[in-house]
SEPA-210389 format. One record per residue (C-alpha): y, z, x. Coordinates in pm, 1 decimal, m for minus. Layout:
+----------+----------+----------+
:       c2 :       c3 :       c1 :
+----------+----------+----------+
:        Y :        Z :        X :
...
+----------+----------+----------+
END
This chain:
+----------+----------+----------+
:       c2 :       c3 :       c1 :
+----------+----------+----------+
:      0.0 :      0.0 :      0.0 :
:    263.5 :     89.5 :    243.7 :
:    173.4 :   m245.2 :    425.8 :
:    249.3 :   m448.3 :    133.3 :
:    582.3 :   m267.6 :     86.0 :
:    669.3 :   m295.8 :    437.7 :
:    586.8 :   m711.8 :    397.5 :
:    831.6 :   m723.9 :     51.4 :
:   1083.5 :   m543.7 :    248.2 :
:   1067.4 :   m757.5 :    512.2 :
:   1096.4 :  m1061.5 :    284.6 :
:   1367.9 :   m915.7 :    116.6 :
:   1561.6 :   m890.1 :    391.6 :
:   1480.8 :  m1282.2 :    562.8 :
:   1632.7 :  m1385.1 :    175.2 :
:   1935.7 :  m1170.8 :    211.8 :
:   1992.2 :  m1261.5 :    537.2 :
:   1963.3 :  m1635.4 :    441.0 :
:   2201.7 :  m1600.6 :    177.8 :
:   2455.4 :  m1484.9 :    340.6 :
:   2430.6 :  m1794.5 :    609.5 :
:   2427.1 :  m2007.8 :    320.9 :
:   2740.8 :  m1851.6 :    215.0 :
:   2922.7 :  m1855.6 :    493.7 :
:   2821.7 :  m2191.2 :    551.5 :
:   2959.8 :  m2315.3 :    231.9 :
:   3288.5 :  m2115.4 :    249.8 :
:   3341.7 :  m2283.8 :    598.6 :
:   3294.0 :  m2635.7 :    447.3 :
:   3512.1 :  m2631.3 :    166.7 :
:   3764.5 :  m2448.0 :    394.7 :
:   3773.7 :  m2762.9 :    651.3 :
:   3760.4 :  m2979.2 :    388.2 :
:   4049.4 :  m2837.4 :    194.0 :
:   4263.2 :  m2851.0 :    539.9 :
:   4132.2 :  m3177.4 :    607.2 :
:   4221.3 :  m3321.2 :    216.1 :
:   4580.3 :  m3151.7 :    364.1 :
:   4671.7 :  m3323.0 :    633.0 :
:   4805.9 :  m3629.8 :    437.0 :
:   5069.5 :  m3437.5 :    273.4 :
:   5212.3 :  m3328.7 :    613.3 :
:   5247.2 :  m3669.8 :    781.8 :
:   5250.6 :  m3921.6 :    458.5 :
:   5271.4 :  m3777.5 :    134.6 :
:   5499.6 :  m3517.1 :    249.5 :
:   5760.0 :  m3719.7 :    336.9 :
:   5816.6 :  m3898.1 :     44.4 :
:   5982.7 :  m3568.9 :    m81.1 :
:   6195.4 :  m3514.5 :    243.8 :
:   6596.0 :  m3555.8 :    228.7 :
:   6764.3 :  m3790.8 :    449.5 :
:   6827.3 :  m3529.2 :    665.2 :
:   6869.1 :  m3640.6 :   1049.1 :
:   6630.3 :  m3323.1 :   1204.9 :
:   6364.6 :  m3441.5 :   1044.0 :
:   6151.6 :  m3740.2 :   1249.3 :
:   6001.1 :  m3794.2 :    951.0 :
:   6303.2 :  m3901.6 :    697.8 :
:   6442.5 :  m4128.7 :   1039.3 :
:   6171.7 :  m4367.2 :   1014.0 :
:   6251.5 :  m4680.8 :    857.6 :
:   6068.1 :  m4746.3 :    524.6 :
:   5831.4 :  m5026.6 :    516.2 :
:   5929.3 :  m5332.7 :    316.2 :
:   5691.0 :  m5244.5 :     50.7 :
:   5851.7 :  m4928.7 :    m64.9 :
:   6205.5 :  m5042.1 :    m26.4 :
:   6088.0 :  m5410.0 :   m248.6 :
:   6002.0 :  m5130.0 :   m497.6 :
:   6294.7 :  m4994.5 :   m571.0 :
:   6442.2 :  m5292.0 :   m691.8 :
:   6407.1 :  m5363.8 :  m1076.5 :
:   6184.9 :  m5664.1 :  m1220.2 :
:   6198.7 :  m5825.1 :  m1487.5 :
:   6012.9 :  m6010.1 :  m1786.8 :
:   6183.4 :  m6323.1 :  m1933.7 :
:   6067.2 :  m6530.1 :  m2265.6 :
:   6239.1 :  m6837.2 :  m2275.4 :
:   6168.9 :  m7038.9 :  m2607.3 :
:   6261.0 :  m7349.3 :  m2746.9 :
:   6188.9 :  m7594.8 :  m3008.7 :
:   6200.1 :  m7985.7 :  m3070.5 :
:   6401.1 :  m8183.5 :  m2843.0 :
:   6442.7 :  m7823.8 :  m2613.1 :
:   6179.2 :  m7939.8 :  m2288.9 :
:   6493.9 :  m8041.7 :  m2070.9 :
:   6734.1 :  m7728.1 :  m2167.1 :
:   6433.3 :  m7524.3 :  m2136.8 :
:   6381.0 :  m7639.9 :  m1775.8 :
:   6703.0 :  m7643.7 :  m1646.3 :
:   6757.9 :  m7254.7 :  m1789.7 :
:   6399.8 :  m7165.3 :  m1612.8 :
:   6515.2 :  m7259.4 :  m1272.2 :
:   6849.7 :  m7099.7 :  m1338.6 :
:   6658.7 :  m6783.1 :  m1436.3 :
:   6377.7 :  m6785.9 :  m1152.8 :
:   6322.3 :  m6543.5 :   m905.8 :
:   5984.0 :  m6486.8 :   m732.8 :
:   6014.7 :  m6068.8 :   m823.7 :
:   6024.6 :  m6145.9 :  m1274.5 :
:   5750.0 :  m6257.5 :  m1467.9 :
:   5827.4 :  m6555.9 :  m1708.6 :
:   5696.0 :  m6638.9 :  m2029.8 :
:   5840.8 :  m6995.0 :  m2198.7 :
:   5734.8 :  m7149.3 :  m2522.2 :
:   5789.9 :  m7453.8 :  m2702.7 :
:   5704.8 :  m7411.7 :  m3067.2 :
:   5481.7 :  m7628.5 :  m3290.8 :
:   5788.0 :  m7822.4 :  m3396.3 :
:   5832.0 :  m7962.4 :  m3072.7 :
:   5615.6 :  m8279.9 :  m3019.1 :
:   5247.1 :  m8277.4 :  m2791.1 :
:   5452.3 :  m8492.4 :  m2566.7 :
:   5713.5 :  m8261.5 :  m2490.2 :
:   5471.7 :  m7987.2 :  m2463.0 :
:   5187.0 :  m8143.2 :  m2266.2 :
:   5520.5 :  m8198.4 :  m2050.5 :
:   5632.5 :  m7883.4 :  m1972.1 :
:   5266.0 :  m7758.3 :  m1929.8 :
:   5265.7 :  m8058.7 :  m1626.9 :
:   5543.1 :  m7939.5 :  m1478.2 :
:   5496.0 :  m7565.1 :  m1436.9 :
:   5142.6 :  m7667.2 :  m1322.9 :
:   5221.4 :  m7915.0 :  m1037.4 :
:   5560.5 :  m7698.6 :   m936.1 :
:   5481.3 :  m7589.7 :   m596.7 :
:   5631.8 :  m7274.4 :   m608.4 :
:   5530.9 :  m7153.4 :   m949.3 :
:   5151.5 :  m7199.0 :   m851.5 :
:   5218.4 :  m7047.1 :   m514.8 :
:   5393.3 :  m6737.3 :   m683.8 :
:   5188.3 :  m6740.3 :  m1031.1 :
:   5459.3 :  m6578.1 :  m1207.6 :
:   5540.5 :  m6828.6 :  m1474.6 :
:   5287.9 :  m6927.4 :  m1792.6 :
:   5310.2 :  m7130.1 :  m2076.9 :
:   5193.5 :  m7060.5 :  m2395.1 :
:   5044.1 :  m7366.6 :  m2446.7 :
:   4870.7 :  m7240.6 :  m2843.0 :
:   5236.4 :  m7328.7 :  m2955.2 :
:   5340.1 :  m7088.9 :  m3271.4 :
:   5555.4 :  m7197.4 :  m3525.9 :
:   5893.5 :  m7057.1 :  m3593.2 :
:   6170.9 :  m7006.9 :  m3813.8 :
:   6463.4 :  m6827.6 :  m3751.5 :
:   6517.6 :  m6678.6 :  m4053.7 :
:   6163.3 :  m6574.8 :  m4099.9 :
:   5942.8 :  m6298.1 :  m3934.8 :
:   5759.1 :  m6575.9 :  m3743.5 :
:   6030.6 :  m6560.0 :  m3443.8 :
:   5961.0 :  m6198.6 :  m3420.0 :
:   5577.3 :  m6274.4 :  m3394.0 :
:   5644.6 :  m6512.2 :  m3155.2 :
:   5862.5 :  m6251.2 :  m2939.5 :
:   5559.2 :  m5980.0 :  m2968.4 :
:   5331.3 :  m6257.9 :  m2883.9 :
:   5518.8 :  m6306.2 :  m2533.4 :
:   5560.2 :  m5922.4 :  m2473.9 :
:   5156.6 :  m5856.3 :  m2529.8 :
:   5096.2 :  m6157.6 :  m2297.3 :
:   5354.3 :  m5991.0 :  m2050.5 :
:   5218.7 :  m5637.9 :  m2081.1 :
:   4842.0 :  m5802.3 :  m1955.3 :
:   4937.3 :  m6012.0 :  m1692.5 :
:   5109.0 :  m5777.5 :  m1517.1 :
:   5247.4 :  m5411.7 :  m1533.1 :
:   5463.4 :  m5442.6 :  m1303.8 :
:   5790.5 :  m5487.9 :  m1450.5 :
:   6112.6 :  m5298.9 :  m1583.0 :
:   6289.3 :  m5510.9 :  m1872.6 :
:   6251.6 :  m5786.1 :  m2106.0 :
:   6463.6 :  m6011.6 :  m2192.0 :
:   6402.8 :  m6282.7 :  m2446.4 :
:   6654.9 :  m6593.2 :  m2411.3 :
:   6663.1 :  m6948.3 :  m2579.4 :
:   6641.1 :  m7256.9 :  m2450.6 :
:   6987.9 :  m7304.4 :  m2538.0 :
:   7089.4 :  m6999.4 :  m2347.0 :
:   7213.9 :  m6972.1 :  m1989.0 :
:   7272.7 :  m6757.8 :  m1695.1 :
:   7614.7 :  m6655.7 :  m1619.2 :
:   7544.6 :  m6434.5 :  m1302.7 :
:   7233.3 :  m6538.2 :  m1046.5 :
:   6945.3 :  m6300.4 :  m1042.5 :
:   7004.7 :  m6085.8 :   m740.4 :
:   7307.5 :  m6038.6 :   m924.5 :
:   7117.1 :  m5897.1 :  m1235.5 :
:   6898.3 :  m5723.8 :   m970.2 :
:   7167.0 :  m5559.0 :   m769.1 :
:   7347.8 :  m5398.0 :  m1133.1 :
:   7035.7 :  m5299.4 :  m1245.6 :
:   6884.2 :  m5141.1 :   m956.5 :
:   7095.8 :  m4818.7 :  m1020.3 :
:   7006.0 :  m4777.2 :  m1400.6 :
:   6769.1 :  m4533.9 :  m1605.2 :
:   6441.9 :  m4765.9 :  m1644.3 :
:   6453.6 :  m4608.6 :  m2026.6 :
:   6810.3 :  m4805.9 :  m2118.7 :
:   6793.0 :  m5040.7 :  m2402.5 :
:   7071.4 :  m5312.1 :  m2438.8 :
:   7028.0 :  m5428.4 :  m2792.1 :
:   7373.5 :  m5501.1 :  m3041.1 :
:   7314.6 :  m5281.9 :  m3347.2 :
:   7469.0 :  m5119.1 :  m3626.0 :
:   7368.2 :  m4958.8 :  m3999.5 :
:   7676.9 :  m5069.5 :  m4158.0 :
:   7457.8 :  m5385.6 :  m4340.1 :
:   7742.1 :  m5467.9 :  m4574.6 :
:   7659.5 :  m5814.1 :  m4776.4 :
:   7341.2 :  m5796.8 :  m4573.7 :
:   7178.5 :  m5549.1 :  m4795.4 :
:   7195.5 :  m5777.1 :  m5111.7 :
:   7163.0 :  m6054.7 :  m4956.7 :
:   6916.0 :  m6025.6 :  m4652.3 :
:   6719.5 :  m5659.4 :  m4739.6 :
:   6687.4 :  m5688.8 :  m5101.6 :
:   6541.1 :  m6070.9 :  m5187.3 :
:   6182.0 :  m6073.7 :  m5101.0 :
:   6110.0 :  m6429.8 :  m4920.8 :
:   5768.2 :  m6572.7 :  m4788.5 :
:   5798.0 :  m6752.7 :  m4472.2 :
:   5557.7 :  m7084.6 :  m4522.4 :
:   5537.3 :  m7062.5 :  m4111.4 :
:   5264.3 :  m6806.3 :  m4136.5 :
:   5027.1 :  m7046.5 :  m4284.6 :
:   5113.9 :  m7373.2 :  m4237.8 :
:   5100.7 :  m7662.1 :  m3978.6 :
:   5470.7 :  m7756.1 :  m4033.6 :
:   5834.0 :  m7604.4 :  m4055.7 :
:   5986.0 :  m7576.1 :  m4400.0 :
:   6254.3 :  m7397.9 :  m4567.0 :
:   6133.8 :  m7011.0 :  m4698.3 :
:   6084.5 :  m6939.7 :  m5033.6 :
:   6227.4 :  m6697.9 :  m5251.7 :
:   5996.8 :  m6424.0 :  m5451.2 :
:   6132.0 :  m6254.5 :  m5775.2 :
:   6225.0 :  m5965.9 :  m5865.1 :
:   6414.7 :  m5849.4 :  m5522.3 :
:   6287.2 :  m5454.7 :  m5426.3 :
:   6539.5 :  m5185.9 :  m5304.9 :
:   6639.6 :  m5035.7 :  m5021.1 :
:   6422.3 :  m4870.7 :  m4835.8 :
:   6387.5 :  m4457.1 :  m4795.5 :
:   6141.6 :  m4366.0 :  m4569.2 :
:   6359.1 :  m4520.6 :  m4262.0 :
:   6719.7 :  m4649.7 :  m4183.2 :
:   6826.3 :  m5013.0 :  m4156.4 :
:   6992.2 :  m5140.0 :  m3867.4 :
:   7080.4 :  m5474.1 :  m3792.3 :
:   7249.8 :  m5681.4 :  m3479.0 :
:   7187.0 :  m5917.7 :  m3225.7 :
:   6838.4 :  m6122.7 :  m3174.0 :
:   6904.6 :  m6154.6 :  m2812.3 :
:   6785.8 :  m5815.7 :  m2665.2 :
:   6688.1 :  m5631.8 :  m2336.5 :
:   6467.3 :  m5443.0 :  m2380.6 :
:   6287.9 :  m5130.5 :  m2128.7 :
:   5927.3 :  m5176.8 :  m2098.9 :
:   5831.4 :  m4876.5 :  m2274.8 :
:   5987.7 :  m4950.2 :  m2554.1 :
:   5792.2 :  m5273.7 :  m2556.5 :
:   5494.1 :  m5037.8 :  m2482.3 :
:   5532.2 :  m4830.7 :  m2751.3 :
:   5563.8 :  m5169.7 :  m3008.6 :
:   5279.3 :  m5307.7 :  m2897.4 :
:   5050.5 :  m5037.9 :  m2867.7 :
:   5147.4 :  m4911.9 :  m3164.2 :
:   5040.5 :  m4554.7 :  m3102.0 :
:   5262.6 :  m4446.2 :  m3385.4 :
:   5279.2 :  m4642.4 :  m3711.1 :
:   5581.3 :  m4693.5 :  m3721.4 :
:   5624.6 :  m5044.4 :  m3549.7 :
:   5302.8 :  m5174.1 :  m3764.5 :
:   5490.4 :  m5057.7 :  m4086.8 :
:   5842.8 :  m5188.6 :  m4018.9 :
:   5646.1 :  m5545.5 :  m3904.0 :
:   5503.5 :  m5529.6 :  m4245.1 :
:   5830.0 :  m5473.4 :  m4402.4 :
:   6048.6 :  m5708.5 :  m4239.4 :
:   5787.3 :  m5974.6 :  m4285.8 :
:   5990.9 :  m6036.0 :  m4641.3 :
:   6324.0 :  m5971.3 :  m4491.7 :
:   6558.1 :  m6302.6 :  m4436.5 :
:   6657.5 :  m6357.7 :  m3990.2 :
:   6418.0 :  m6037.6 :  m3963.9 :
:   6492.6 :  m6128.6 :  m3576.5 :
:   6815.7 :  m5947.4 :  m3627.9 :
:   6658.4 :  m5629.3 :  m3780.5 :
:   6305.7 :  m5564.9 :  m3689.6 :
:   6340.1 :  m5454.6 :  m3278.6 :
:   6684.1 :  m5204.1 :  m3413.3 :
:   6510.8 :  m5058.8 :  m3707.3 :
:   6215.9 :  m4920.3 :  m3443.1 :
:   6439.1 :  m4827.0 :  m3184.5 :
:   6715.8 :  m4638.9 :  m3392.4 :
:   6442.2 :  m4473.5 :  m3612.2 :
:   6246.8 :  m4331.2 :  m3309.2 :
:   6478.7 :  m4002.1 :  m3146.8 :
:   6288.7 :  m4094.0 :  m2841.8 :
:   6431.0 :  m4437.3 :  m2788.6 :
:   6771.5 :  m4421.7 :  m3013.0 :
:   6911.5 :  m4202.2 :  m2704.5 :
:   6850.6 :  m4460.9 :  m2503.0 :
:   7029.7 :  m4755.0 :  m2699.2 :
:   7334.9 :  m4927.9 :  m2591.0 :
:   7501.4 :  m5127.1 :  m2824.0 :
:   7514.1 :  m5474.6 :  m2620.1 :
:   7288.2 :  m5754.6 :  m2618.4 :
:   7474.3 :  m5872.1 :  m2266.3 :
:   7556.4 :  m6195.7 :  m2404.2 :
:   7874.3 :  m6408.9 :  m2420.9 :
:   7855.9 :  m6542.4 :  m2790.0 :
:   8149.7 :  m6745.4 :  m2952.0 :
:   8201.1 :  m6716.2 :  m3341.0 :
:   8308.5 :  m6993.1 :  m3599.6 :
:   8583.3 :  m6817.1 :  m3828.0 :
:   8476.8 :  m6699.7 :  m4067.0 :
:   8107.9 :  m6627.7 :  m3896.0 :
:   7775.9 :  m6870.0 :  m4031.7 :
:   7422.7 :  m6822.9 :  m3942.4 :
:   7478.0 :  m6953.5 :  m3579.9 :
:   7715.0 :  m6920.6 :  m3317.6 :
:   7943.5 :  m7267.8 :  m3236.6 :
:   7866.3 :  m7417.9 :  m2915.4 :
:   8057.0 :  m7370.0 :  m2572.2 :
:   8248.3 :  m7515.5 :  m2346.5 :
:   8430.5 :  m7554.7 :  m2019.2 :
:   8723.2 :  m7392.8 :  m2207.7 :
:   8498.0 :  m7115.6 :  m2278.4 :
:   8471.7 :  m7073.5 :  m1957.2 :
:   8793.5 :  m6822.4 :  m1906.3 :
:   8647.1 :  m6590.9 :  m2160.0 :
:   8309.8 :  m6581.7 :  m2073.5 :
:   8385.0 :  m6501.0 :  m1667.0 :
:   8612.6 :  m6227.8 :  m1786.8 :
:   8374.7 :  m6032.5 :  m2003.3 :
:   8145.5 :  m5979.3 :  m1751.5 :
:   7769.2 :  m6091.9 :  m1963.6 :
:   7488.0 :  m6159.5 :  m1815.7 :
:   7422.5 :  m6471.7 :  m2038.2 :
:   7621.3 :  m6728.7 :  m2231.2 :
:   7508.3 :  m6848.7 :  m2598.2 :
:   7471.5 :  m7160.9 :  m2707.4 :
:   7509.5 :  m7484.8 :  m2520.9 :
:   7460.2 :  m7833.3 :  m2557.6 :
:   7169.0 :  m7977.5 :  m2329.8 :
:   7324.4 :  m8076.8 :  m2004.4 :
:   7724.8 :  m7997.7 :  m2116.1 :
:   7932.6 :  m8036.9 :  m1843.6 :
:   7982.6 :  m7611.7 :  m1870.3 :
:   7703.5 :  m7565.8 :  m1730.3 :
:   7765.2 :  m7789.1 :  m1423.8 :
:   8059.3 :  m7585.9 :  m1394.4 :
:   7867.6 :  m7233.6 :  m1392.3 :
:   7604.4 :  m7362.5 :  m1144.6 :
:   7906.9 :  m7448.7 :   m889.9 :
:   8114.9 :  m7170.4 :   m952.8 :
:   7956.0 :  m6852.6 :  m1061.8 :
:   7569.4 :  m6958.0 :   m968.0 :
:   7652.7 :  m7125.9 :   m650.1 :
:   7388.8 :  m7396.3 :   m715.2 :
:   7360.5 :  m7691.3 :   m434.2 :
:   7561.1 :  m8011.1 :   m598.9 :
:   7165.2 :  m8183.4 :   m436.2 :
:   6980.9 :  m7993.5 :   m665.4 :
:   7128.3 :  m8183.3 :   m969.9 :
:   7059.0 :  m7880.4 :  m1219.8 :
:   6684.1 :  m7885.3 :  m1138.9 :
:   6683.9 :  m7647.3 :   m815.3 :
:   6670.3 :  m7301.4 :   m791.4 :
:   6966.2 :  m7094.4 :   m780.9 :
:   6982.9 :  m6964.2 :   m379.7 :
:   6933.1 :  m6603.7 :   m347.3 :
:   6823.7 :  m6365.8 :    m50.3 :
:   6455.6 :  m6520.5 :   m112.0 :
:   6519.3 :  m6806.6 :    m54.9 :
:   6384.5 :  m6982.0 :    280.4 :
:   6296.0 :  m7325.0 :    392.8 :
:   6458.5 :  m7678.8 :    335.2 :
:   6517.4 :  m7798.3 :    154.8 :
:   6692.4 :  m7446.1 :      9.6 :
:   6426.1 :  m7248.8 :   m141.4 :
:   6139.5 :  m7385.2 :    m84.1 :
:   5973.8 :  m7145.6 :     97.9 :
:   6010.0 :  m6772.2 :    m48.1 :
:   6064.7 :  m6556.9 :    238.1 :
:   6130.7 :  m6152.3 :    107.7 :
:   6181.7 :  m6076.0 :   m229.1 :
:   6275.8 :  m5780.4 :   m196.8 :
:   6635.3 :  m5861.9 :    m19.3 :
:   6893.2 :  m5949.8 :   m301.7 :
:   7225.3 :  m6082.0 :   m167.9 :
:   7493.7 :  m6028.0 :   m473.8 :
:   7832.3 :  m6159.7 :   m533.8 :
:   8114.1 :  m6169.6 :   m737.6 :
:   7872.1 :  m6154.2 :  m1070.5 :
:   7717.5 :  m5863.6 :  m1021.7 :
:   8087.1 :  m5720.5 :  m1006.9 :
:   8161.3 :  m5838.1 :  m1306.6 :
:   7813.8 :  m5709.4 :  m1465.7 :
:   7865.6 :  m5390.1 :  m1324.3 :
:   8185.9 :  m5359.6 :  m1484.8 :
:   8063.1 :  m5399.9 :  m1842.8 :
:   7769.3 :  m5186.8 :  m1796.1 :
:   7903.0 :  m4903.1 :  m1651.6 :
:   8160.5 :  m4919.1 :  m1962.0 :
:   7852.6 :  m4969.1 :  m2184.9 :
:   7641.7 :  m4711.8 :  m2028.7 :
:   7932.3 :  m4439.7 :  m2022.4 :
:   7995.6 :  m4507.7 :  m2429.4 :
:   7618.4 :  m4414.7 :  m2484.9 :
:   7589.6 :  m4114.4 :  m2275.0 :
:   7887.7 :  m3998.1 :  m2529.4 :
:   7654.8 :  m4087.6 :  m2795.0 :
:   7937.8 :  m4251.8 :  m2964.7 :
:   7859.0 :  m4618.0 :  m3129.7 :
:   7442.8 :  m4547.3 :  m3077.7 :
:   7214.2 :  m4559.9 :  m3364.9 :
:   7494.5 :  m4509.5 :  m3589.1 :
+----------+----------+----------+
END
């Protein structure tokens, strides 16, 4: 008997002893493995949180070109157009292009296969959009009416495609074909490199006046939803009232818009987008309703609101459904309010030869179809060859844009003409 004992004690002891190795061999590991996960935060990770302060070898060393191309905004353009648009359409991509933005264009079902099948040719066998990849067609062409929801389908249509291809951008901006630039893109770059990410430039107001009876009240089918061609809408009877469970705004179709907004419309992870899409599918020129109803009815994005749509836009007196066309003596007003874009001009109006030469500083070689020279640019003939896209060289636009933004952005912090 006491032999056994002595045997378990023994035993006993060997497993203690064991254990306790174990033990210590564990605690040992995770302790070199927690310094060693450490070590990153002292020499990389670290830094990232250090001040520009000139004791520290760290901060001194010169950030690699990587980091400093992302601090610079990007952004997502739709560019659409209808029949007889393929040449303005072109002419307003190069003006826009810049090897950072994404692009989206579309020419709608109106437009013939021809023009189309065109345009699809062109992006395809441009050098530098295959080299870069950062322009697509949408080459299932929608069909759209302005005055019906189907131009606010066609916008969501561009912003899903955007939000797949890539991530990586800051803003969209949907333009016409009829639109144009008046500041270059490192321009656009340079203003916009300072903002909040969250801003929203999108005209709006609640004050609907005759647009309650005669735009929120009618109910109207838009035949574009289910047919194969463009035709006027048609009315339904009896009209329905206003609605209670949300605020109308209306403004501007031409928007800028932050990419979580967009996020937060497409996703759709509250209702509310999918319920005022439903609604304004009956509402007459729902373009200029649908994107400031969500926005202004959402605390979380009516803070961030400013009441501009960045566009220089010229009015017949008294105002009709469209805007009258510009010209070179337009061209005092529109340099002196400081937009990013002019609305509407005639394909190939000598205004626009004018704003390539003297606000876009477009080569007189390029004959409207180059691009408009920017720090990327490298090669000859000019811009041929991108060379670092994240260098921006700004001029005397990007004064001028700063100048109405910072107004813009100042009137919103005050909270004063937002969501009201």
């Amino acid at each position: 008997m006491g032999y056994v004992n002595l045997e378990k004690k023994k035993w006993v002891f060997s497993f203690a002893i064991t254990s306790l190795v174990c033990i210590y061999l564990i605690a040992t590991s995770f302790n070199m493995g927690l310094m060693s996960s450490l070590r990153p935060l002292d020499n990389e990770t670290f830094s990232r949180f250090l001040t520009n302060d000139s004791d520290s070898k760290v901060s001194s060393q010169q950030p690699n070109e990587e980091e400093e191309e992302d601090k610079l905004p990007r952004f997502a353009y739709l560019v659409s157009g209808s029949k007889g648009d393929l040449e303005s359409l072109w002419r307003t991509l190069r003006a826009l292009y810049h090897p950072r933005n994404q692009y989206i264009v579309h020419l709608d079902l109106e437009s013939p296969v021809e023009e189309r099948l065109e345009l699809a040719s062109r992006i395809d066998n441009d050098s530098m959009y295959s080299k870069v990849g950062n322009v697509y067609m949408i080459t299932k062409a929608n069909l759209v009416t302005y005055t019906g929801p189907t131009m606010v389908s066609n916008t969501l249509h561009a912003c899903a495609i955007l939000l797949k291809r890539s991530p990586d951008w800051d803003w969209f901006i949907n333009l016409s074909a009829s639109d144009y630039p008046l500041v270059t893109q490192d321009d656009l770059i340079h203003t916009f490199s300072t903002l909040d990410r969250n801003l929203n430039f999108i005209e709006h107001t609640s004050e609907l006046g005759w647009k309650n009876e005669k735009r929120a009240m009618p109910l109207m089918i838009d035949p574009a939803l289910y047919m194969l061609n463009k035709s006027d809408i048609l009315w339904v009877r009896p009209g329905r009232s206003l609605p209670a469970a949300f605020k109308l705004f209306t403004g501007s179709a031409w928007m800028v818009l932050s990419h979580s907004l967009v996020e937060y419309i497409i996703w759709g992870w509250d209702n509310l987008p999918r319920t005022l899409l439903m609604y304004y599918a009956n509402f007459v020129s729902s373009p200029e309703g649908y994107f400031h109803t969500v926005i202004c009815n959402v605390p979380e994005f009516s803070k961030t609101a400013v009441n501009h749509d960045l566009h220089y836009i010229a009015w017949h007196r008294p105002p009709r459904q469209h805007p009258r066309l510009l010209s070179v003596g337009d061209m005092g007003p529109m340099i002196a309010s400081g937009a990013a874009f002019g609305r509407k001009f005639r394909r190939n109006d000598v205004a626009l030869d004018k704003i390539d030469k003297e606000l876009l500083m477009r080569s007189s070689t390029s004959e409207g179809g180059g691009f408009i020279p920017g720090g990327w640019c490298g090669g000859e003939p000019e811009c041929s060859v991108v060379e670092d896209v994240a260098r921006i060289t700004p001029g005397s636009g990007a004064e001028r844009l700063k100048g109405l933004i910072d107004r813009l952005v100042t009137e919103a912090k005050t909270g004063n003409n937002q969501c009201e």
